[in-house]
Structures are given as C-alpha cells and as structure tokens.
Steps between C-alpha positions, in 0.01 A plus 500: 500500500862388443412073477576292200175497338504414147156473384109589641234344305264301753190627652570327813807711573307824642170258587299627801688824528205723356596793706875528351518866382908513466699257360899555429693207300743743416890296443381161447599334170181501375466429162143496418174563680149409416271776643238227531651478831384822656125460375386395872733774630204734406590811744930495378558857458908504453689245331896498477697304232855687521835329498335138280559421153150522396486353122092424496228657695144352385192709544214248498214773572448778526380527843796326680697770623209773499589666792858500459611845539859455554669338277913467500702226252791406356484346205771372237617719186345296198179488722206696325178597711213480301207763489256241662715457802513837558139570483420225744644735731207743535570596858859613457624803664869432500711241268879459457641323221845404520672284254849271534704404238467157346 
C-alpha cells in the first residue's frame, strides 16, 4: 500500500503468483482497475481498495473474484456500483464501501 499507482489493468501484473490470498492497494491513486487482473489470482480471499479515487471498476466475469470474501474500497461520489458487480461477489462475508467527494 501507500505507492503511486494509478491504474491496474494487465494480466501480467499478479502473473505466477497463484497462491496470493491478500492483497492491500489501499492509498494509491488508483483510478481505475480492470478485475481481469486477478483472474489467475484464483485463491485471493481479501482485497483492499481504501484511500484511491476509484472512478471505474470493470467486472469481466463472473468468476474473477469468486472467492473474495473481504472486500474494502473507496470509491468516488458520482461513482455508481452496478447490481452485476455486486453479484460477482458470491463469496463475500465482509464489504466496506466508502465514498470521497469528487
């Protein structure tokens, strides 16, 4: 946590880490992330977004983040979560949803 990351949308970023269970990006400047990322990350359980500027998170399947079951973000004001990204998370057993002014 705590780098300048702006953006994740490459496979090749988490490549050959198949056993990552906990990821925290938490106080980047992340602006928009692809989930496409995390579909060789198979076994990620918790996943922490706090402290970005998230304007665009893209749920390409369904399957993903399937085993997510933590789930913390900050996202921007004006953003609106749709009802498709939240049922991609079908493991979830805790989820925080903060929002920053634009």
């Amino acid at each position: 946590s705590s780098n300048q990351i702006e953006t994740i949308d490459s496979m090749e970023i988490f490549a050959g880490l198949d056993d990552l269970l906990s990821l925290d990006l938490s106080f980047n400047k992340l602006k928009s992330i692809n989930t496409i990322v995390f579909a060789q990350s198979v076994k990620l359980t918790s996943l922490t977004l706090n402290g970005n500027e998230i304007e665009a998170l893209k749920f390409k399947a369904q399957n993903e983040l399937k085993f997510l079951e933590k789930f913390h973000i900050t996202l921007k004001e004006s953003f609106k979560i749709d009802q498709n990204t939240l049922k991609a998370l079908t493991s979830i057993k805790e989820l925080s949803i903060n929002t920053i002014k634009n």
